[in-house]
PyMOL Python script that loads the backbone (N, CA, C, O; Angstrom):
from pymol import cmd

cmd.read_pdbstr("""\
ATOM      1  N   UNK A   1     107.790  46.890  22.447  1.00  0.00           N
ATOM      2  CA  UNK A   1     106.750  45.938  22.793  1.00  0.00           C
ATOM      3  C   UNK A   1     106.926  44.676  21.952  1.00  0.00           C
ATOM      4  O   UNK A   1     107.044  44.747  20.729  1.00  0.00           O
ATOM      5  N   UNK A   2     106.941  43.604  22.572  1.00  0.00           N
ATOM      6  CA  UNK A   2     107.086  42.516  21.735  1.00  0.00           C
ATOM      7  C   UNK A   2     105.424  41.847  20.956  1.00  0.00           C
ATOM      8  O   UNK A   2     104.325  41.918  21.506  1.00  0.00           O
ATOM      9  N   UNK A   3     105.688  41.284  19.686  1.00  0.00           N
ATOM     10  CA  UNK A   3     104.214  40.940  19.432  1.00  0.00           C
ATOM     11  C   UNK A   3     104.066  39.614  19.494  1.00  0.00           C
ATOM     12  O   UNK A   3     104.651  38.973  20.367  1.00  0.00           O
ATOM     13  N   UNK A   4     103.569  39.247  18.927  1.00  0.00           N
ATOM     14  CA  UNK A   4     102.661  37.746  19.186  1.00  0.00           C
ATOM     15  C   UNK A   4     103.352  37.226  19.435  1.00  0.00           C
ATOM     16  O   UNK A   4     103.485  36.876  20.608  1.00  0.00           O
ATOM     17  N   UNK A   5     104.476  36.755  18.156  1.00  0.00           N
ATOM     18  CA  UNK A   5     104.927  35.493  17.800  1.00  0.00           C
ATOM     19  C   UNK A   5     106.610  35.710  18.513  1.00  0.00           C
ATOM     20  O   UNK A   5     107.451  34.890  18.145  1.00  0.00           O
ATOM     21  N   UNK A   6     106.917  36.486  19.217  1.00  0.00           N
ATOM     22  CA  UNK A   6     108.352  37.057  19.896  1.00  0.00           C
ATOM     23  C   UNK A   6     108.161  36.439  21.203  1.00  0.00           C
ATOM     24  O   UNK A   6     107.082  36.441  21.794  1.00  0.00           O
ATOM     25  N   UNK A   7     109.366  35.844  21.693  1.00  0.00           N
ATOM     26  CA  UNK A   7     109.315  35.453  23.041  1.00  0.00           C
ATOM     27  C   UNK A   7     110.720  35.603  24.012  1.00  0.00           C
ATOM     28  O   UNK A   7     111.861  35.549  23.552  1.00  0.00           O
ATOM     29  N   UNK A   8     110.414  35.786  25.329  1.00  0.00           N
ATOM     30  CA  UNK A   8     111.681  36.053  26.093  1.00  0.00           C
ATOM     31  C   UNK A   8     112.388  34.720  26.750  1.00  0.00           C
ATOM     32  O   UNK A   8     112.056  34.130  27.778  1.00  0.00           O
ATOM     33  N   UNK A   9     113.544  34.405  25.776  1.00  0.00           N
ATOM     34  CA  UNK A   9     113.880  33.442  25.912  1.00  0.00           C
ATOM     35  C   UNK A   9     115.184  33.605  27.396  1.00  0.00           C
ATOM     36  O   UNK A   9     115.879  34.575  27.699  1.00  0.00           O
ATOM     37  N   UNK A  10     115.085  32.209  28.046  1.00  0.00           N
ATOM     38  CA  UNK A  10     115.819  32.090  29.344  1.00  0.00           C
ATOM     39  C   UNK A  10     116.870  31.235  28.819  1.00  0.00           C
ATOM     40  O   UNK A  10     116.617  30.434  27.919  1.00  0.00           O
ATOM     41  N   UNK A  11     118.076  31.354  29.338  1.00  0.00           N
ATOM     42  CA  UNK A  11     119.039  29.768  29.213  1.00  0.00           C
ATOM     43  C   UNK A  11     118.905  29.186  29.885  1.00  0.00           C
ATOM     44  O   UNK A  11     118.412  29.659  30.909  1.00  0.00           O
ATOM     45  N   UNK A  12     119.214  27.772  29.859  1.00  0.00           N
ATOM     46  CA  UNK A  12     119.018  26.635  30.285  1.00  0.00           C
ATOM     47  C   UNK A  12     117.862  26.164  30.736  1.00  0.00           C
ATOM     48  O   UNK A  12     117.865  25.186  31.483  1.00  0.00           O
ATOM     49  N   UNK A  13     116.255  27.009  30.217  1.00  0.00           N
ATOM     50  CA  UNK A  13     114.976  26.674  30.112  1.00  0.00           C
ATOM     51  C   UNK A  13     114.255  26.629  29.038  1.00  0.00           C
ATOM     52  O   UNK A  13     113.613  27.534  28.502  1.00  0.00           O
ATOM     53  N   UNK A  14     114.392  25.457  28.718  1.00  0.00           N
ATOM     54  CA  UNK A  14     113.567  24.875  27.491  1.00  0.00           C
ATOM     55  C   UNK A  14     112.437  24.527  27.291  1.00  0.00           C
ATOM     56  O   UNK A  14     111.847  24.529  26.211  1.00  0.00           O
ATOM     57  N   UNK A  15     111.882  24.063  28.752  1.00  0.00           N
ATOM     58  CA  UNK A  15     110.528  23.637  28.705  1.00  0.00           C
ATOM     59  C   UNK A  15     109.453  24.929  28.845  1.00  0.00           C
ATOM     60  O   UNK A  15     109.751  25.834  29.624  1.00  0.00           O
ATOM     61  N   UNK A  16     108.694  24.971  28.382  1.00  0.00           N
ATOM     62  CA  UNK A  16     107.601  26.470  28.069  1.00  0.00           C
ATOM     63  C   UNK A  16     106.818  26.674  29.270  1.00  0.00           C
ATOM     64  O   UNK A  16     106.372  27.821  29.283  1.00  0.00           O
ATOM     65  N   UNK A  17     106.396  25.820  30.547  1.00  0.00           N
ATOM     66  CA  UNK A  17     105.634  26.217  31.291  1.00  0.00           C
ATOM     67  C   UNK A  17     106.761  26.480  32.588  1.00  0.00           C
ATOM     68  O   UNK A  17     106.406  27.240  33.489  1.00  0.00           O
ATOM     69  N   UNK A  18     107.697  26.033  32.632  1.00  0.00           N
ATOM     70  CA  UNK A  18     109.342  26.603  33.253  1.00  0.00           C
ATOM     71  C   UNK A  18     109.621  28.017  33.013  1.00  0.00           C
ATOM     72  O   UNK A  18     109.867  28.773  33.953  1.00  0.00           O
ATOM     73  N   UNK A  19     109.583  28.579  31.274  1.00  0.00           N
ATOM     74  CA  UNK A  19     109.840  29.380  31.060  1.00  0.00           C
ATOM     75  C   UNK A  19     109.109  30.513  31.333  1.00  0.00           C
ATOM     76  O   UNK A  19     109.620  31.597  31.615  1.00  0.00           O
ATOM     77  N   UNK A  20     108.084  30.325  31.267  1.00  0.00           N
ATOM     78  CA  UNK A  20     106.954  31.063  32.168  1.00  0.00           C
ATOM     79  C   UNK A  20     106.953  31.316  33.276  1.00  0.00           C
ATOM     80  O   UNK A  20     106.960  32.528  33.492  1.00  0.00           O
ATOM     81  N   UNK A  21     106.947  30.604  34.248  1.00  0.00           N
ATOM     82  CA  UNK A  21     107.059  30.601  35.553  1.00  0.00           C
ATOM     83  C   UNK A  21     108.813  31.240  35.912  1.00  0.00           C
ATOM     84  O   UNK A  21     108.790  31.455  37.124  1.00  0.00           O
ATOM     85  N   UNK A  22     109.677  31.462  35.585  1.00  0.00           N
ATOM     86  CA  UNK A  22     110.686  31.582  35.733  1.00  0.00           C
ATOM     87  C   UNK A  22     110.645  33.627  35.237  1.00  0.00           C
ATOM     88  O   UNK A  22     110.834  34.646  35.902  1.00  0.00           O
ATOM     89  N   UNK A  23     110.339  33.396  33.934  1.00  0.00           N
ATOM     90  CA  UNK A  23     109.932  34.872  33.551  1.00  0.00           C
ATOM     91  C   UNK A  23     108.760  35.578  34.703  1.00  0.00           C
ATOM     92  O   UNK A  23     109.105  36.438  35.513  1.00  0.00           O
ATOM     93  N   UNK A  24     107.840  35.232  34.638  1.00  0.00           N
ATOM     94  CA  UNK A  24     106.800  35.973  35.765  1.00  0.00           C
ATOM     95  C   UNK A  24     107.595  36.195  37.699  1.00  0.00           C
ATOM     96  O   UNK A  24     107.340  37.145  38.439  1.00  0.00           O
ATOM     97  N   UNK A  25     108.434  35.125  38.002  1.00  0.00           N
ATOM     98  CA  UNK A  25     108.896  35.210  38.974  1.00  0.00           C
ATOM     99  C   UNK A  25     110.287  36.365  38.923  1.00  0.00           C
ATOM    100  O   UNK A  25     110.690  36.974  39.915  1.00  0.00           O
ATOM    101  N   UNK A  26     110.905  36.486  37.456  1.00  0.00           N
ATOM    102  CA  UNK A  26     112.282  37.614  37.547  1.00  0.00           C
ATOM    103  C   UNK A  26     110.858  38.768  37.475  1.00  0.00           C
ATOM    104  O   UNK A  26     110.910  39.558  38.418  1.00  0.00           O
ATOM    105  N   UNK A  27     109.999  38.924  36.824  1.00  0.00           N
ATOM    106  CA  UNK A  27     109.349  40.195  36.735  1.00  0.00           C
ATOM    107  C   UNK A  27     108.460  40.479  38.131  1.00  0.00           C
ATOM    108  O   UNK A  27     108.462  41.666  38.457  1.00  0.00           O
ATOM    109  N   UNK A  28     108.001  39.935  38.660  1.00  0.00           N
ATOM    110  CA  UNK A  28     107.273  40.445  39.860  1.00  0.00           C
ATOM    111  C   UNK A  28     108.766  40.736  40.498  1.00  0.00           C
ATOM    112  O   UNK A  28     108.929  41.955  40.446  1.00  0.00           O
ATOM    113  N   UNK A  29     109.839  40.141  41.039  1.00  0.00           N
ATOM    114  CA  UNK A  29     111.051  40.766  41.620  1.00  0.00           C
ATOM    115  C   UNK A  29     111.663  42.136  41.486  1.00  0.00           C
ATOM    116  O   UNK A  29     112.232  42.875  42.290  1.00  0.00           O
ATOM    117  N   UNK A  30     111.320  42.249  40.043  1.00  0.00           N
ATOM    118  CA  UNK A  30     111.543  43.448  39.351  1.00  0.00           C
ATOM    119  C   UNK A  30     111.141  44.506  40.115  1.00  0.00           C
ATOM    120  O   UNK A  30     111.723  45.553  40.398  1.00  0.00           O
ATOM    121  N   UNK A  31     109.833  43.996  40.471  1.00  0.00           N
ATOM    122  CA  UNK A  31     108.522  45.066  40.509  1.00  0.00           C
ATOM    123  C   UNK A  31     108.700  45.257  41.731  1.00  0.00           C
ATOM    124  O   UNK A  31     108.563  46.455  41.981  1.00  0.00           O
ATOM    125  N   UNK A  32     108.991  44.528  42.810  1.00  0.00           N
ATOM    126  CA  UNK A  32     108.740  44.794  43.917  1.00  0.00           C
ATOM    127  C   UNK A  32     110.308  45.315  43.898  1.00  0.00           C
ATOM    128  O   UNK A  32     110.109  46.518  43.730  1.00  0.00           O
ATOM    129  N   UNK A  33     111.330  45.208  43.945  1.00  0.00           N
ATOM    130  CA  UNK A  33     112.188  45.992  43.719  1.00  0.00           C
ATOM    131  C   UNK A  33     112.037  47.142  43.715  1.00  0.00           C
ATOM    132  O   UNK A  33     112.082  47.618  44.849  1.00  0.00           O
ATOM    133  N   UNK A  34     111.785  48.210  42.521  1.00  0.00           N
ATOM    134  CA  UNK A  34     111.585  49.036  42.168  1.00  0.00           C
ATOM    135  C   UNK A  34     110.507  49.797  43.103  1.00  0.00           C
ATOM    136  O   UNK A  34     110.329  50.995  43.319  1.00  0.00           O
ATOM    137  N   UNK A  35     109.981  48.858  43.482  1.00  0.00           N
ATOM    138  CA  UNK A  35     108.659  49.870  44.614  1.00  0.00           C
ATOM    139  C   UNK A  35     108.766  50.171  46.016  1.00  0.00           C
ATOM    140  O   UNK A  35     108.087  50.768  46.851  1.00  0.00           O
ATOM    141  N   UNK A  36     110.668  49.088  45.956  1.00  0.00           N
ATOM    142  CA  UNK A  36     110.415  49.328  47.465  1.00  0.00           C
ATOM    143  C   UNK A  36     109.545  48.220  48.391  1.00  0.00           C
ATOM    144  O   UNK A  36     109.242  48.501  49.551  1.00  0.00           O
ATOM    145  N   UNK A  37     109.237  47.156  47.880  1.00  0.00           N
ATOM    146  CA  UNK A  37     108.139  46.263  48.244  1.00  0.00           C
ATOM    147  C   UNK A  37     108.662  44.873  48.802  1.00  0.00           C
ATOM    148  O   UNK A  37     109.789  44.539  48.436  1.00  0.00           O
ATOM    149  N   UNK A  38     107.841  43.883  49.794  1.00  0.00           N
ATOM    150  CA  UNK A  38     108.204  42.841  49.891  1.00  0.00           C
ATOM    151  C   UNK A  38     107.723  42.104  49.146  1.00  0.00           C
ATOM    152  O   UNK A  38     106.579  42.109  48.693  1.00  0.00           O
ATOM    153  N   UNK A  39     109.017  41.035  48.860  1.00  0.00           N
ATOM    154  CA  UNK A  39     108.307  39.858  47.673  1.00  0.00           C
ATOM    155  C   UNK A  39     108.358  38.638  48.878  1.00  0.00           C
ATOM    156  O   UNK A  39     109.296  38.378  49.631  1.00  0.00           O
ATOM    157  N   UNK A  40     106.795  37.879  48.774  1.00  0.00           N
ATOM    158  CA  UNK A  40     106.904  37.180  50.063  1.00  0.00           C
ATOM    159  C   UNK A  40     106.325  36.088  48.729  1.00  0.00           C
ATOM    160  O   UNK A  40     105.642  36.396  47.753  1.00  0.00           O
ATOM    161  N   UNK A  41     106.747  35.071  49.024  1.00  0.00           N
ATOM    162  CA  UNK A  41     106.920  33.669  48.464  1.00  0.00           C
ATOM    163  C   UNK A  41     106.610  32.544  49.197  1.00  0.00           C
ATOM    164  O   UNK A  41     107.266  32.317  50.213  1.00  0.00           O
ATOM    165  N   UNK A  42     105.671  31.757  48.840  1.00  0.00           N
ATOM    166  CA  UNK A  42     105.179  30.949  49.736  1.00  0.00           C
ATOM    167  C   UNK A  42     104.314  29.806  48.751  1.00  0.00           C
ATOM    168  O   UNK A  42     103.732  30.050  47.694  1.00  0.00           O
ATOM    169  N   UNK A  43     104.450  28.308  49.557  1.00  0.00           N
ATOM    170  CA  UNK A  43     103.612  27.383  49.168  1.00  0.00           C
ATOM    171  C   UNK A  43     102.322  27.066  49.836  1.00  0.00           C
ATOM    172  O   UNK A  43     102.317  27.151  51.064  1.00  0.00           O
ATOM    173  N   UNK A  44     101.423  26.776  49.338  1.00  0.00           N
ATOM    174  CA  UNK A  44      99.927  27.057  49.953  1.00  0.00           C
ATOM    175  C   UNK A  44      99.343  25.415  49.931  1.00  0.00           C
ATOM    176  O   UNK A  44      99.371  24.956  48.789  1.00  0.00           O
ATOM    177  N   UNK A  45      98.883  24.563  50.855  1.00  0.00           N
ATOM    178  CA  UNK A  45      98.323  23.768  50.560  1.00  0.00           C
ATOM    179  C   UNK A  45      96.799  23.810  50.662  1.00  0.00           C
ATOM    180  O   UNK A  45      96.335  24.413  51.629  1.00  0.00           O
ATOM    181  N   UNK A  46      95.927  23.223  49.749  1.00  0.00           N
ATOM    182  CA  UNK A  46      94.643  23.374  49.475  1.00  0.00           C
ATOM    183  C   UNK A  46      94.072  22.354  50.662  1.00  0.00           C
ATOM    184  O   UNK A  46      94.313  21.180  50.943  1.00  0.00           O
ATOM    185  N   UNK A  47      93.083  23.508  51.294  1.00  0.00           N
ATOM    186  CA  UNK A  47      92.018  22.736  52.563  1.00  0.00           C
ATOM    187  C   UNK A  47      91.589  21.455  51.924  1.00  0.00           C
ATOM    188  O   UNK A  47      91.503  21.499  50.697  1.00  0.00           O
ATOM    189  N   UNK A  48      91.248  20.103  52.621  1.00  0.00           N
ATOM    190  CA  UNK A  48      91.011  19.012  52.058  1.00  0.00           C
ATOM    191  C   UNK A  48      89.310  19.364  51.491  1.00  0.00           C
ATOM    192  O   UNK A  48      88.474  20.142  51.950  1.00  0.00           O
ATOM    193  N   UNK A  49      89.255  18.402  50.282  1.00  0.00           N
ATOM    194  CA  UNK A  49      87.620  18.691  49.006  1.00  0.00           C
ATOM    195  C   UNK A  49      87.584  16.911  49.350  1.00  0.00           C
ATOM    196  O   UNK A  49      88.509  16.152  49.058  1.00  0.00           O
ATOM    197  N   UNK A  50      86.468  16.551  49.936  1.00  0.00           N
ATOM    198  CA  UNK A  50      85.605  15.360  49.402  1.00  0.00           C
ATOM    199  C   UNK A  50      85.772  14.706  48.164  1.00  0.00           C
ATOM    200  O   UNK A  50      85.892  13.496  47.973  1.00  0.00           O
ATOM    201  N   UNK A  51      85.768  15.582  47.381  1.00  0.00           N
ATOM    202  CA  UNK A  51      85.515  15.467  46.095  1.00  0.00           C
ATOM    203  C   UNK A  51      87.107  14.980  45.392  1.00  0.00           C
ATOM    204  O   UNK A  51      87.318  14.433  44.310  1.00  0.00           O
ATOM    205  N   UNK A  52      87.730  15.255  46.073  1.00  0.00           N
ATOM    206  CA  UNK A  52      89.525  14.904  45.747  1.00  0.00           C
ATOM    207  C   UNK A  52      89.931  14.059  46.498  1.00  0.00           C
ATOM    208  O   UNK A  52      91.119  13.736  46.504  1.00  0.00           O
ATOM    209  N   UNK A  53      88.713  13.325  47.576  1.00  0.00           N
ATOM    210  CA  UNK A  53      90.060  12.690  48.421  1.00  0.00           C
ATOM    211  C   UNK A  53      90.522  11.659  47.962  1.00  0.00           C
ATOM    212  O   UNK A  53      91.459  11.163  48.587  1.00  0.00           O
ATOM    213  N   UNK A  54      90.009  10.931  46.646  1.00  0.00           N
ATOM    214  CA  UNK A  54      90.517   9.306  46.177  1.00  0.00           C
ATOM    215  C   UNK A  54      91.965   9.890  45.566  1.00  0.00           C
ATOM    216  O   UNK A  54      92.905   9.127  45.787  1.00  0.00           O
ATOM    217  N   UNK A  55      92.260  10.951  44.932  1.00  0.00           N
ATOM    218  CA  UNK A  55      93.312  12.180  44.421  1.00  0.00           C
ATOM    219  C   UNK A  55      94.143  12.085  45.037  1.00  0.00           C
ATOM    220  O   UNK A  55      95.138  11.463  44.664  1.00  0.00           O
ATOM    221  N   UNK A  56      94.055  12.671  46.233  1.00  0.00           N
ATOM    222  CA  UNK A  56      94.906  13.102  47.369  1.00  0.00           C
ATOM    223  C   UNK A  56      95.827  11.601  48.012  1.00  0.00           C
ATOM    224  O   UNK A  56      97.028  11.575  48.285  1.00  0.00           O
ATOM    225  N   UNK A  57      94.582  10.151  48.163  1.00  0.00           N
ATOM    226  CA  UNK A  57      94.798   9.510  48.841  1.00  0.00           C
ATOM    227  C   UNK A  57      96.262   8.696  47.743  1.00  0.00           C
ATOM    228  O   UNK A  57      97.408   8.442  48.115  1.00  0.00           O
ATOM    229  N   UNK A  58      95.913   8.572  46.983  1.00  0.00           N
ATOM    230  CA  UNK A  58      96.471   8.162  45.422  1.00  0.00           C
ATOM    231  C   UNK A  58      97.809   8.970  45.452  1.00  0.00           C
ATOM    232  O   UNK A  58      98.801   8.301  45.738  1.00  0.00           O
ATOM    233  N   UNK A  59      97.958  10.017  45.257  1.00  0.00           N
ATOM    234  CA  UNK A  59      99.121  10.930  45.670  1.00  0.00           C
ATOM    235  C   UNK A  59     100.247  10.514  46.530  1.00  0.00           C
ATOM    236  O   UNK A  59     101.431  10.341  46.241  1.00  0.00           O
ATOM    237  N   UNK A  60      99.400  10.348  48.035  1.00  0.00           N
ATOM    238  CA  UNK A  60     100.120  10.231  49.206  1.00  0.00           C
ATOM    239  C   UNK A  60     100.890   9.224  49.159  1.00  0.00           C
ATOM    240  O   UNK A  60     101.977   9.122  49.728  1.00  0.00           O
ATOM    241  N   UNK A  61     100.171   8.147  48.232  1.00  0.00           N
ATOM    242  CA  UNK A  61     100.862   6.531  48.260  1.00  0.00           C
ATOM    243  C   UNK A  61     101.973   6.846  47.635  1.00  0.00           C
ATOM    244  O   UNK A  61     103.001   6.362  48.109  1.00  0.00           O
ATOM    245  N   UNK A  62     102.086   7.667  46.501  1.00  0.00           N
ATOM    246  CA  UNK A  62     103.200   7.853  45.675  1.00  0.00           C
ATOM    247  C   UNK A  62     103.876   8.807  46.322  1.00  0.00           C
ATOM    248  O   UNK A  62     104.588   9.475  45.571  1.00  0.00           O
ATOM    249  N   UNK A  63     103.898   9.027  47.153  1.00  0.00           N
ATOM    250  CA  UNK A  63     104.903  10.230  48.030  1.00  0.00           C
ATOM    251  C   UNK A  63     104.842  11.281  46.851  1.00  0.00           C
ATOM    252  O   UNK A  63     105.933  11.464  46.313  1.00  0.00           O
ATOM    253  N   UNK A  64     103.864  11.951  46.382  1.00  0.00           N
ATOM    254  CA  UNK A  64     103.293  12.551  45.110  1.00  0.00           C
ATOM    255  C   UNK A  64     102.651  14.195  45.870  1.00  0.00           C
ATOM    256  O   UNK A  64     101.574  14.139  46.462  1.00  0.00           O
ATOM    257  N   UNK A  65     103.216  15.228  45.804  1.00  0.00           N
ATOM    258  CA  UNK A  65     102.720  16.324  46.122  1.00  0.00           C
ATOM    259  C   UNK A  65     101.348  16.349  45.351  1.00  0.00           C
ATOM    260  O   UNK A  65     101.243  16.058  44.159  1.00  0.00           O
ATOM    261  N   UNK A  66     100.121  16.799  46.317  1.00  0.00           N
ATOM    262  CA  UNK A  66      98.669  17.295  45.521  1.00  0.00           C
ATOM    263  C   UNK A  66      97.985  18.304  45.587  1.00  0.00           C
ATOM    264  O   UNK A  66      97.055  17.814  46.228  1.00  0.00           O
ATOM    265  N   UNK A  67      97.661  19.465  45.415  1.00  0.00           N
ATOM    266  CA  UNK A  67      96.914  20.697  45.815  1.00  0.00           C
ATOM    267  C   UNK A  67      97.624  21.831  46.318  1.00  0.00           C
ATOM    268  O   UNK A  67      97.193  22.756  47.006  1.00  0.00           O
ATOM    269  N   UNK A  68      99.173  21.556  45.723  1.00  0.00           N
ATOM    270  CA  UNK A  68      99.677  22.495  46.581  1.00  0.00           C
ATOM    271  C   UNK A  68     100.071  23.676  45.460  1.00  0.00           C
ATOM    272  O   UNK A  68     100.078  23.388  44.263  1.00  0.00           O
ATOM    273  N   UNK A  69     100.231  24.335  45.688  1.00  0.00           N
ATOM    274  CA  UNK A  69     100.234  25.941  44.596  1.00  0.00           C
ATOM    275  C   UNK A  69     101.703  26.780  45.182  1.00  0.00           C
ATOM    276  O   UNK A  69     102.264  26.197  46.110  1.00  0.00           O
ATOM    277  N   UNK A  70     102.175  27.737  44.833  1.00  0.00           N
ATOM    278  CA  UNK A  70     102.878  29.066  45.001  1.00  0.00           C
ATOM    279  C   UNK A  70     102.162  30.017  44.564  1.00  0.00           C
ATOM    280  O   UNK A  70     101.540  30.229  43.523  1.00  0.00           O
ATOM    281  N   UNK A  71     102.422  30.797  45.935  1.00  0.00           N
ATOM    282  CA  UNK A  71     101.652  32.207  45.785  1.00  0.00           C
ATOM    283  C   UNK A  71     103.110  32.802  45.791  1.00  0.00           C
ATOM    284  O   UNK A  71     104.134  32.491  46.401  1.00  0.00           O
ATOM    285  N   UNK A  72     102.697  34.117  44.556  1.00  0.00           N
ATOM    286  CA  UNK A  72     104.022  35.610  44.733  1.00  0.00           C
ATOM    287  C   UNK A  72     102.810  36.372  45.156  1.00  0.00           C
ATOM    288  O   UNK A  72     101.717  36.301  44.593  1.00  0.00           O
ATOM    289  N   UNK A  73     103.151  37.252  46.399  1.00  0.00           N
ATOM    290  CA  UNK A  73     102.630  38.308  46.681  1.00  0.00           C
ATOM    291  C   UNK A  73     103.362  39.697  47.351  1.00  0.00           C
ATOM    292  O   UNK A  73     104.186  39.587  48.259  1.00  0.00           O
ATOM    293  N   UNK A  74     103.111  40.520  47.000  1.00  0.00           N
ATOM    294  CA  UNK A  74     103.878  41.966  46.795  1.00  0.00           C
ATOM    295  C   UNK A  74     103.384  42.447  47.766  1.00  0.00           C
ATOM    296  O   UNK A  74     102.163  42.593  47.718  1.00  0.00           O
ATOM    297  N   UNK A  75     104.198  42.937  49.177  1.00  0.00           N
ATOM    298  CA  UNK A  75     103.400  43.510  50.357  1.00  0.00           C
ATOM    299  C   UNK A  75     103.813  45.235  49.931  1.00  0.00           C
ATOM    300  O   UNK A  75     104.488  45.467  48.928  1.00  0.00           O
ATOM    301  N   UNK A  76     103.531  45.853  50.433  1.00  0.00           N
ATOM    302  CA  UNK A  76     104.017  47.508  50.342  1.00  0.00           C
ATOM    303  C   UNK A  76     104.271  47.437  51.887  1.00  0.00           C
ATOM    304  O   UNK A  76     103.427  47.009  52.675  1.00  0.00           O
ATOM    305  N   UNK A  77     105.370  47.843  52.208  1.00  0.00           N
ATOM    306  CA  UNK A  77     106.111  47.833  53.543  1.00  0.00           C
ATOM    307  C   UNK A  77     105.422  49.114  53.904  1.00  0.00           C
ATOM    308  O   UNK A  77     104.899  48.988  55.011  1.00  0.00           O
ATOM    309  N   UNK A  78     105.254  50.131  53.458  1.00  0.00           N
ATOM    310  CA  UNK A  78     104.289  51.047  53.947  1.00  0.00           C
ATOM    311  C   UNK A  78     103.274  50.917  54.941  1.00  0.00           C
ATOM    312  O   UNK A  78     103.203  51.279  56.116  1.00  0.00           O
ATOM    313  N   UNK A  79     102.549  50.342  54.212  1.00  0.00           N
ATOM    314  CA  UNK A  79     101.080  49.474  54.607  1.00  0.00           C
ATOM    315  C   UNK A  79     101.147  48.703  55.825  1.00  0.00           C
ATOM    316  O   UNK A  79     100.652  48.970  56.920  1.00  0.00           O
ATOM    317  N   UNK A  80     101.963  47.515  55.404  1.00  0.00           N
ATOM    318  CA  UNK A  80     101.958  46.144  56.452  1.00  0.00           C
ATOM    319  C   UNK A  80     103.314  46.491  57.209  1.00  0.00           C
ATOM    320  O   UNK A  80     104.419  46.392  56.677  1.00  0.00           O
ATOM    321  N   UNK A  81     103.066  46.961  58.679  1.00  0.00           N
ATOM    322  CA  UNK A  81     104.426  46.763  59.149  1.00  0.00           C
ATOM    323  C   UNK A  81     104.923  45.854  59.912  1.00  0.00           C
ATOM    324  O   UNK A  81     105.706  46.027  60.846  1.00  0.00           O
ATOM    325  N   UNK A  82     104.224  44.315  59.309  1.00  0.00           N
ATOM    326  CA  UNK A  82     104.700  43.132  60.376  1.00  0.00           C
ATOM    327  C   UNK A  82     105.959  42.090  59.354  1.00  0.00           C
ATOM    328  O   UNK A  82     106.438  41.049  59.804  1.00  0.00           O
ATOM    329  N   UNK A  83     106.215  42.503  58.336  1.00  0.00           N
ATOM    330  CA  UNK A  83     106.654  42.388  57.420  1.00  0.00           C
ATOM    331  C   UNK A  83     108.418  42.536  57.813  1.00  0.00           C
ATOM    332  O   UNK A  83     108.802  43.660  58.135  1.00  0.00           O
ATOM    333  N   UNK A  84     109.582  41.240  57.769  1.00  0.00           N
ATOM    334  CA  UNK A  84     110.541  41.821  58.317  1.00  0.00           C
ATOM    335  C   UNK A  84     111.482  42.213  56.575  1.00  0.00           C
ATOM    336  O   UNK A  84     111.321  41.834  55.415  1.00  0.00           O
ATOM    337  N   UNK A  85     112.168  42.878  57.076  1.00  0.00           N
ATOM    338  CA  UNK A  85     113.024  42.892  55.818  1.00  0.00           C
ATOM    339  C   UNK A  85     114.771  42.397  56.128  1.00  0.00           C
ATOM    340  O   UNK A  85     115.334  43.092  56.974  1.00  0.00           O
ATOM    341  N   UNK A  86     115.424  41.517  55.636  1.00  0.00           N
ATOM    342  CA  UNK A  86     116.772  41.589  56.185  1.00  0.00           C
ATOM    343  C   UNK A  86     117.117  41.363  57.251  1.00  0.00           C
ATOM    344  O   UNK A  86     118.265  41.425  57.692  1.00  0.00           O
ATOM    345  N   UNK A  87     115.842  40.977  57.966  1.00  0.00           N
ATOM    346  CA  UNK A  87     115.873  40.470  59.217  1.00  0.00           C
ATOM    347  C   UNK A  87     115.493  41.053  60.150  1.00  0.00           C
ATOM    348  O   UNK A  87     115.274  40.358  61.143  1.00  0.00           O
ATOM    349  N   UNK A  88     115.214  42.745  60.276  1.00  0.00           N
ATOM    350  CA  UNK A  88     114.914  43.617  60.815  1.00  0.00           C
ATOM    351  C   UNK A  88     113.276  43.930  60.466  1.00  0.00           C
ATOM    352  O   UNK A  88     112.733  43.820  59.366  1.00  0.00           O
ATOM    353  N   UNK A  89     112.528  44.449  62.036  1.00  0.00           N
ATOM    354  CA  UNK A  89     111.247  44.856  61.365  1.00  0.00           C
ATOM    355  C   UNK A  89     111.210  45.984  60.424  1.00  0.00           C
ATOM    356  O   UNK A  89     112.014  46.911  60.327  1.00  0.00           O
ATOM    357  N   UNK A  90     109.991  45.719  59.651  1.00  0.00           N
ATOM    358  CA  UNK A  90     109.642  46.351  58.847  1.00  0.00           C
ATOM    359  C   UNK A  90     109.043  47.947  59.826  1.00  0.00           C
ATOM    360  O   UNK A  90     108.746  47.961  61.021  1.00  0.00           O
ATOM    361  N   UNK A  91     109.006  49.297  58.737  1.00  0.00           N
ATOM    362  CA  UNK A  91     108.601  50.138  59.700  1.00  0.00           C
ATOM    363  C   UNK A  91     107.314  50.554  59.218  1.00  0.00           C
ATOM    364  O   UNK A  91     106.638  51.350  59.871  1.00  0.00           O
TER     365      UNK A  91
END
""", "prot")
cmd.dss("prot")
cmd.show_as("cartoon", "prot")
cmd.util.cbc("prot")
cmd.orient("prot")
């Protein structure tokens, strides 16, 4: 178990919120690996907020991505069989 002050270092990622995101993305792979699982990967854009649109509008001018996120989510091919794998349906 690593403690506090120990960290899992990547090459050629230096910057800390890279390194993060890079570590959490080899470990959910891991995981779904091991389970047999789909790793479905996807960018999500956020429904438009009132409250953001001077944000958004500001953004757009700058050809500036705004509200948009990545989701990792782990299907169990079990479960969901609309899910293809390899190109083939899932069963």
């Amino acid at each position: 178990m690593l403690s506090e002050n120990d960290k899992i270092l990547i090459v050629g990622v230096d910057d800390e919120v890279e390194r993060k995101i890079v570590l959490r993305s080899l470990l959910i792979s891991f995981y779904a690996k091991e389970k047999h699982c789909k790793l479905v990967i996807g960018n999500f854009k956020q429904r438009p907020q009132p409250l953001y649109e001077h944000a958004i509008e500001f953004a757009d001018s700058l050809d500036m991505v705004f509200g948009i996120e990545t989701i990792y989510c782990v299907k169990d091919t079990g479960i969901i069989s609309n899910i293809r794998i390899g190109g083939k349906q899932g069963e």
